[in-house]
C-alpha positions as CSV (number, residue, x, y, z in Angstrom):
1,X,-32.9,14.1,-25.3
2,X,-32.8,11.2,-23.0
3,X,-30.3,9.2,-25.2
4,X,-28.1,12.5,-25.7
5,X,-27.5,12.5,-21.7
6,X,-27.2,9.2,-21.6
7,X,-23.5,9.7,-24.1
8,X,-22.9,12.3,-21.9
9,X,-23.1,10.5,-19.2
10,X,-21.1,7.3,-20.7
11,X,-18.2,9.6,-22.3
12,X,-17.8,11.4,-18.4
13,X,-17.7,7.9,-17.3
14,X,-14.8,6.9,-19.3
15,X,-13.0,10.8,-19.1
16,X,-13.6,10.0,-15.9
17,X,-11.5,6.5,-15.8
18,X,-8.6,7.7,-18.3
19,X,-8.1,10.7,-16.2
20,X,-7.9,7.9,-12.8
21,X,-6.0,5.9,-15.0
22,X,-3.5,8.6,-15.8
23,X,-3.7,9.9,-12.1
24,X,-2.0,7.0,-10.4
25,X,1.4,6.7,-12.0
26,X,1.6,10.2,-11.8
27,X,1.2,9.6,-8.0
28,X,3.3,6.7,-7.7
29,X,6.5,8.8,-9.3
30,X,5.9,11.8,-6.7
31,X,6.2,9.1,-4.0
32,X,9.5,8.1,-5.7
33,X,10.9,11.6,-5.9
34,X,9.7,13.7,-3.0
35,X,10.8,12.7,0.3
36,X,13.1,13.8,3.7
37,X,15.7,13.1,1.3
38,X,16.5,15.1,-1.7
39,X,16.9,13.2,-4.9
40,X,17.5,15.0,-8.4
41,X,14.8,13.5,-10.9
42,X,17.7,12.4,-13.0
43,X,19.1,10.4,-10.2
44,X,15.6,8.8,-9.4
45,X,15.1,7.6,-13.0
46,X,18.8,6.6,-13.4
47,X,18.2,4.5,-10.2
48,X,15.2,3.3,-11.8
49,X,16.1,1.9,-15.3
50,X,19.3,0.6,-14.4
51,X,19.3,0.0,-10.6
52,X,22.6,1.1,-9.7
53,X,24.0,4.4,-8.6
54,X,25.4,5.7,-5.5
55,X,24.2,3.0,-2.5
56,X,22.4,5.8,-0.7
57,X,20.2,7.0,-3.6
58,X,19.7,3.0,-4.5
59,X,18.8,2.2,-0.6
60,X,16.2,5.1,-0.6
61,X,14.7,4.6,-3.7
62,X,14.6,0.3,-3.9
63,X,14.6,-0.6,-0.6
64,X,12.3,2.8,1.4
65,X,10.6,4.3,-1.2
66,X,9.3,2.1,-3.9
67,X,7.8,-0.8,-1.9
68,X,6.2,1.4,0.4
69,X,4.1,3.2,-2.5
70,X,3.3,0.0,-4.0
71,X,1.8,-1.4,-0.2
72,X,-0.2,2.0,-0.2
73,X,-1.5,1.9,-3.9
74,X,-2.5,-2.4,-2.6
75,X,-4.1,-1.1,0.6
76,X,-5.7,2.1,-0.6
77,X,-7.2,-0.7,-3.5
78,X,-8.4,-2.9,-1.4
79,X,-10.3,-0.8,1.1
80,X,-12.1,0.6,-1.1
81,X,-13.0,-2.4,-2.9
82,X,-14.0,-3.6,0.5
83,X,-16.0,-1.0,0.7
84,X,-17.3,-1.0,-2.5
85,X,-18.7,-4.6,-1.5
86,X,-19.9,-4.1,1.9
87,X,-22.2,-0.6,0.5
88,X,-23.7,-2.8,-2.4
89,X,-24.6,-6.0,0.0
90,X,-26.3,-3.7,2.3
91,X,-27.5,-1.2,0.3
92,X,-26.7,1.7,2.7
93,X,-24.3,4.4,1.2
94,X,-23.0,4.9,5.0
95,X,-21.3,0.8,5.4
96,X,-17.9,-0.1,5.2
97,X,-15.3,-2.4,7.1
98,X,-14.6,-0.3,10.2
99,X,-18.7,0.2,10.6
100,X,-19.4,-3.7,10.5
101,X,-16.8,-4.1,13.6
102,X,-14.5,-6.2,10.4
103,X,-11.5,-4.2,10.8
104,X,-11.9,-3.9,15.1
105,X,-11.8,-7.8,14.6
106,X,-8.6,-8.1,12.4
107,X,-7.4,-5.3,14.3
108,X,-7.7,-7.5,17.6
109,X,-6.3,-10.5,15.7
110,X,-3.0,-8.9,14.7
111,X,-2.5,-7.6,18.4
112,X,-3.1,-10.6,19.7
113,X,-0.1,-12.1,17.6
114,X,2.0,-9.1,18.7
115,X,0.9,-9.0,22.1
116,X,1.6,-12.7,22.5
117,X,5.3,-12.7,20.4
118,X,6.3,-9.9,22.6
119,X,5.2,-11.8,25.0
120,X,7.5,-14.9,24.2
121,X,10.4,-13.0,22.5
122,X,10.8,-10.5,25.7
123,X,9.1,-7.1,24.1
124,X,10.6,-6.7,20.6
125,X,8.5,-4.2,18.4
126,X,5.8,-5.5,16.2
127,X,7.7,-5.3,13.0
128,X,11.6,-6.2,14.4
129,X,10.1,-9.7,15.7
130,X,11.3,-11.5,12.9
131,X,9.9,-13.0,9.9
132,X,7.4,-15.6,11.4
133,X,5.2,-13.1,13.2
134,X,4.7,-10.9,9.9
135,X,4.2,-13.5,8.3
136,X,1.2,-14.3,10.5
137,X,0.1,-10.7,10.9
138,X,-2.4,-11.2,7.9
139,X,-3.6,-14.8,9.0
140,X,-4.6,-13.5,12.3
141,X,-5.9,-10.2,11.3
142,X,-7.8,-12.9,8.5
143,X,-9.5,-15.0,11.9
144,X,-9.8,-11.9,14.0
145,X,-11.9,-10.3,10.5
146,X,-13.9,-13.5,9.8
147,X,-14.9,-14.0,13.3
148,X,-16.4,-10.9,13.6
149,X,-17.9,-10.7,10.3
150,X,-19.3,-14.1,11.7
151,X,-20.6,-12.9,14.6
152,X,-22.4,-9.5,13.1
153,X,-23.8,-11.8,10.2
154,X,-25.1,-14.6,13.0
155,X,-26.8,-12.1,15.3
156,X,-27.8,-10.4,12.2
157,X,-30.0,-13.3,11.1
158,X,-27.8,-15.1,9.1
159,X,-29.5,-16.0,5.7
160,X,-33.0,-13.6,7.0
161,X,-30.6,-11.0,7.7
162,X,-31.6,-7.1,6.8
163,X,-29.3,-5.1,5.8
164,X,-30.3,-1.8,8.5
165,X,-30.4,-5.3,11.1
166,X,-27.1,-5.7,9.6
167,X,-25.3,-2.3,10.2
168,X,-27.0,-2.0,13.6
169,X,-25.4,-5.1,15.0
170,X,-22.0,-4.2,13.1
171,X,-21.7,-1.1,15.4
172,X,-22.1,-2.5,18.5
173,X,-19.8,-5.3,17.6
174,X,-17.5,-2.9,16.6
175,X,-17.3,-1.1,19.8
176,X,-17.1,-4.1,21.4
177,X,-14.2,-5.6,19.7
178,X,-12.3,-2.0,20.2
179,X,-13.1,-2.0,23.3
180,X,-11.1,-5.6,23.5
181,X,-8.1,-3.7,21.9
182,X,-8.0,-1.1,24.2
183,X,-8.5,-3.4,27.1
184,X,-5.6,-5.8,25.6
185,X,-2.9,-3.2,25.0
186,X,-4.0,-1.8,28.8
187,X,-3.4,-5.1,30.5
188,X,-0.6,-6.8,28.4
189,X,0.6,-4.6,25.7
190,X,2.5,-2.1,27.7
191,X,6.0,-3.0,26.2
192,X,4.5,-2.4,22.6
193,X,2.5,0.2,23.4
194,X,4.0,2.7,21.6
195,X,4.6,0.9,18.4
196,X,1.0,-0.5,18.4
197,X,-0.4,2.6,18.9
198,X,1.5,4.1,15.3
199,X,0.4,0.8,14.0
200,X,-3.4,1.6,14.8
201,X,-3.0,4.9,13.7
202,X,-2.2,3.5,10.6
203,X,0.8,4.1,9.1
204,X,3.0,2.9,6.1
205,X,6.3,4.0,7.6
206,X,8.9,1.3,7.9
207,X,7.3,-1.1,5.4
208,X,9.3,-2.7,3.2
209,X,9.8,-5.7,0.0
210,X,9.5,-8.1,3.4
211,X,6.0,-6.5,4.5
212,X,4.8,-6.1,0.2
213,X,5.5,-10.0,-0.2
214,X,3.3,-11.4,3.0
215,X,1.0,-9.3,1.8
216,X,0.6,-10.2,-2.3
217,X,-0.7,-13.4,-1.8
218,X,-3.8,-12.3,0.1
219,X,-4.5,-9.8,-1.8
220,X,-4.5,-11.7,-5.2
221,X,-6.9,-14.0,-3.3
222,X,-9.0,-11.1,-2.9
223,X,-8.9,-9.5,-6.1
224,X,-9.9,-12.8,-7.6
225,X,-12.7,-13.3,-5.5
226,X,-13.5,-9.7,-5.9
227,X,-13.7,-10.1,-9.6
228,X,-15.8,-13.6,-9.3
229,X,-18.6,-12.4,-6.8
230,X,-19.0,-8.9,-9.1
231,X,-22.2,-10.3,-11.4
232,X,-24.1,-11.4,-8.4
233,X,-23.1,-8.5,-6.5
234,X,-25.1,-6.3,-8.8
235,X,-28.0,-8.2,-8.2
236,X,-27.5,-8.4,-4.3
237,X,-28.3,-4.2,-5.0
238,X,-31.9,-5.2,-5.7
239,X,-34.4,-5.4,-3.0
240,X,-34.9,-9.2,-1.9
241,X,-37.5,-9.9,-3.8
242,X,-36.3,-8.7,-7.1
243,X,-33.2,-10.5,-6.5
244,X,-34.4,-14.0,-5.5
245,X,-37.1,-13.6,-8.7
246,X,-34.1,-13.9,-10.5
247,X,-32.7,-17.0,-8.6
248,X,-29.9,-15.5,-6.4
249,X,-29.1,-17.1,-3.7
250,X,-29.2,-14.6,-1.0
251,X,-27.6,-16.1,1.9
252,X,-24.8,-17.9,0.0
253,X,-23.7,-14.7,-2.0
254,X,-24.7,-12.0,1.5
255,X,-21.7,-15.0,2.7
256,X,-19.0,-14.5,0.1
257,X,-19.4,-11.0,-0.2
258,X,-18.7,-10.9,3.6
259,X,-15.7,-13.2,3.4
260,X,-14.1,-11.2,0.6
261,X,-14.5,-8.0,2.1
262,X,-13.4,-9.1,5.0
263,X,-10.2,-10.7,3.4
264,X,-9.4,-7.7,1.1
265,X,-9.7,-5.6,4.4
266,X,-8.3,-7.9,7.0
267,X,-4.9,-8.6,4.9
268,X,-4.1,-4.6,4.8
269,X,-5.3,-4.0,8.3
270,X,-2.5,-6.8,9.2
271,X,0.7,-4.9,7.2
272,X,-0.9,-1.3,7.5
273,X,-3.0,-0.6,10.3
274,X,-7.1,0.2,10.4
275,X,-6.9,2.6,8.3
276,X,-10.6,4.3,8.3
277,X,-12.8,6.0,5.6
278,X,-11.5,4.7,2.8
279,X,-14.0,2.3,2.1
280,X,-16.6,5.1,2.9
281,X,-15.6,7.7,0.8
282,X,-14.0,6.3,-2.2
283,X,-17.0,4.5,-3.6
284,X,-19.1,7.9,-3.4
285,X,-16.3,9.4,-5.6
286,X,-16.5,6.5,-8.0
287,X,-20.6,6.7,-8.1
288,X,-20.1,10.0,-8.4
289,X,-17.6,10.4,-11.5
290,X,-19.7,7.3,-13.2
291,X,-23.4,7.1,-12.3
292,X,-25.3,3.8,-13.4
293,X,-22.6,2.0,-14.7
294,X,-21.6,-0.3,-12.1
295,X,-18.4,-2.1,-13.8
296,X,-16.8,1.5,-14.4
297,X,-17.3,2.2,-10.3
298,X,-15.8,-0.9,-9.3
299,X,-12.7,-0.6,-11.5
300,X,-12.6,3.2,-10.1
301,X,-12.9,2.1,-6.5
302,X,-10.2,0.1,-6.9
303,X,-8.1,2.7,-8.9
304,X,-9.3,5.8,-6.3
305,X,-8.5,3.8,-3.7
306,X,-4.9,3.6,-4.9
307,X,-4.4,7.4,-6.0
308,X,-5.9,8.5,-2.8
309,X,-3.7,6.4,-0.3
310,X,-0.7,6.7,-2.3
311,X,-1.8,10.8,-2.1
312,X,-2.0,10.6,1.3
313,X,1.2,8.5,2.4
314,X,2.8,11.4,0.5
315,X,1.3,14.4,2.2
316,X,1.9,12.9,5.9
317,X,5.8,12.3,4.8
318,X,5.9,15.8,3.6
319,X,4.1,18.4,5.5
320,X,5.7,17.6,8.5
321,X,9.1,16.6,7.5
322,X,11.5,15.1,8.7
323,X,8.6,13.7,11.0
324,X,5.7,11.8,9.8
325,X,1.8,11.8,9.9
326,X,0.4,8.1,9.5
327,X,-1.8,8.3,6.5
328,X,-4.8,6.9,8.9
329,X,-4.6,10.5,10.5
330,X,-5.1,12.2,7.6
331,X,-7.5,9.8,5.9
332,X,-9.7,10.3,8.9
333,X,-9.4,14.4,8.7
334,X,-10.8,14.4,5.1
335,X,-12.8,11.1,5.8
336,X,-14.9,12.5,9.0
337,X,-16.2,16.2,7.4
338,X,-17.3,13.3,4.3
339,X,-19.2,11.4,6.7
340,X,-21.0,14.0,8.3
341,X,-22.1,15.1,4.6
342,X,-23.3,12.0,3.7
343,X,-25.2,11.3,6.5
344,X,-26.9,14.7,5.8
345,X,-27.6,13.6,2.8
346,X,-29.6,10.3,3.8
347,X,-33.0,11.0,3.9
């Protein structure tokens, strides 16, 4: 009986992935087509496959639509990988970036770079600032991320750390560190105030091939180091004891697990804002669709993460159209009824 559930269970698992699988470029091509402007399908794919066609149905398409959706599918990924990370290391189904004060610190980074361009270049908004303040966007979301992942791993414990010492200290940091922002934008951020605030919100609008190349080399360094730390990862699940039985080092691998999350996070918190929950939610859904099989969840983290962002980005363009809702708004309507349930849920 036990061995019949068990190809239940593995057959689910992989239904489960195809159907993921098949999910995302099924979202990606709604993102293409639907919009404030109204494309025929025909003109879409014509633009597409050959990449000509009338300049405005090319401008929409190559240089709005498509690297937009392919930012969202790379953010929505790495949040949730983040996530994914951040839940296994400390063993509490509640944890992800914006709970361990990681995305408040990359968050403060990044507005310290706008803050103190605008500062310089006499109150140009964030984006319009030219190339060399993107391009340091991730790099000082990156130092703003580490630091605090630093600081909540030091007053953690650092190698003794707990992981309920661990999210503890992450919350207060995290306050802390938003409490910075707030206090940043209010004394010196008034001339970006606006555009800082849709940044925060989270928000995809306006990105473009510019804001998709800063971003791709971060995010292959996190993918790879994502895909290195996985096999001791499973074995920082284990309670201590199990795991240093079996010769893991604990503080060394608690350390990279940090960093990485913390890069995969910090990088689309610099190009998209902090947007919140998806490193919550989406490994529940992955746990949920493939139970015990831990390689299956992390390749659906990543993929769910993806679908659901790219879902999302959609919805906000649509519903109220011509006018936008940043995806953050409505990742944190569906994320904060989740949160609530899950925390019921914890004994």
């Amino acid at each position: 009986m036990n061995a019949g559930n068990n190809r239940l269970s593995v057959s689910g698992s992989w239904l489960g992935l195809v159907l993921l699988v098949s999910l995302l470029p099924v979202v990606l091509a709604l993102n293409l087509f639907l919009g404030a402007s109204e494309l025929s399908p025909m003109e879409v794919i014509q633009t597409l496959l050959v990449g000509s066609g009338q300049e405005h149905v090319v401008r929409v398409i190559w240089e709005l639509r498509l690297p937009r959706a392919l930012m969202a599918a790379l953010v929505g990924a790495q949040l949730a990988l983040a996530g994914f990370m951040l839940q296994s290391l400390t063993r509490n189904p509640l944890a992800d970036a914006g709970l361990l004060g990681i995305s408040a610190g990359a968050s403060l980074g990044a507005v310290l770079v706008v803050v103190g361009a605008g500062t310089l270049s006499s109150g140009v908004e964030i984006y319009l600032q030219g190339e060399s303040v993107l391009v340091w966007l991730p790099a000082a979301a990156l130092v703003g991320g580490l630091l605090a992942a630093a600081l909540v791993y030091g007053l953690s414990g650092g190698s003794a750390l707990t992981p309920l010492r661990l999210i503890l200290t992450g919350v207060v940091c995290a306050a802390i560190l938003n409490a910075l922002v707030t206090g940043l934008l209010g004394l010196w951020g008034q001339a970006h105030t606006e555009t800082i605030a849709a940044w925060l919100a989270g928000s995809l609008n306006g990105r473009s091939w510019q804001h998709l190349s800063v971003l791709l080399p971060w995010s292959a360094m996190g993918l790879l180091a994502a895909l290195l730390i996985y096999r001791p990862m499973r074995l920082l699940r284990l309670v201590d004891e199990q795991a240093l039985s079996l010769g893991l080092n604990l503080g060394l691998w608690r350390l990279l697990t940090i960093a990485t999350a913390t890069l995969l996070t910090a990088s689309a918190v610099a190009v998209a804002g902090p947007i919140g929950f998806i490193g919550l939610v989406v490994p529940h859904l992955a746990r949920g669709i493939a139970p015990g099989h831990m390689a299956l969840q992390y390749l659906m983290t990543a993929i769910a993460g993806a679908v659901i962002v790219l879902a999302g980005d959609l919805v906000g363009r649509l519903v109220l159209a011509p006018y936008e809702l940043p995806v953050g708004v409505l990742a944190a309507l569906i994320g904060v009824p989740a949160f609530l349930y899950l925390l019921r849920r914890q004994p």
